[in-house]
N, C-alpha and C positions, 0 to 999 in steps of 0.2 A: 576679842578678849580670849577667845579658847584657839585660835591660831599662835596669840602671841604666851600663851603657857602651852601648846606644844610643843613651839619651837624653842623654849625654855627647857625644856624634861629635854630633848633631842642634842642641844648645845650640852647641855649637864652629863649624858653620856658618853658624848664624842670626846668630853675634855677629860674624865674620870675613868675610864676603860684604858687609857695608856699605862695611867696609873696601875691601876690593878695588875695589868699584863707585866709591865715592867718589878712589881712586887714579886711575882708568883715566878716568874724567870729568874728571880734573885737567888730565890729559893733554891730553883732547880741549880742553879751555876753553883751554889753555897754546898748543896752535894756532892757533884762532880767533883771539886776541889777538895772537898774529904778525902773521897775515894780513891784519886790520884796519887795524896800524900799517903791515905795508907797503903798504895800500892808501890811509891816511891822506896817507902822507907821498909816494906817486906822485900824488894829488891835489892838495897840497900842490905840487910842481914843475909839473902842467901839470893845469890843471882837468878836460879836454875829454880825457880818457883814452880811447882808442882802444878801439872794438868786441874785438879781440882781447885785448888787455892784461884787458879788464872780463872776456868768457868765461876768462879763466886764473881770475881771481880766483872765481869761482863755481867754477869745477870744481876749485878747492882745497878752497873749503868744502864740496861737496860729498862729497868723498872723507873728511875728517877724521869727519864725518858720518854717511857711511854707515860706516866703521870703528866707531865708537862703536856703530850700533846693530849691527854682526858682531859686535864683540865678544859683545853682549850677547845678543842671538841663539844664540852658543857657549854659553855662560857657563847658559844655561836649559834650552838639548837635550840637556846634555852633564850634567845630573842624572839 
């Protein structure tokens, strides 16, 4: 009995962890896609985008980024 509810809890997270992963990746991609349009469309009004304005844009994506691999990071040590 306590083999076959291990191997219960063990099936339950092998099938429900793609999930999550595949949620939390949503996430992150749902960012990125922000970021690009508003990077799109501030190119779009002035080509020649200013040094600072460009490091804002990098250190967005940076951050959503490094989020994505902390999550995932948690998500493995935290087994």
């Amino acid at each position: 009995m306590l083999n076959a509810t291990i191997t219960l809890f063990a099936a339950y997270e092998v099938f429900f962890e793609p999930r999550k992963l595949w949620v939390r990746e949503t996430i992150i991609f749902s960012k990125l896609k922000d970021i690009e349009r508003d990077l799109k469309y501030d190119l779009a009004k002035d080509p020649n985008l200013p040094e600072d304005k460009l490091s804002a844009y990098k250190q967005k994506i940076d951050e959503a980024l490094t989020e994505s691999l902390d999550e995932w990071v948690k998500d493995k040590t935290s087994a």
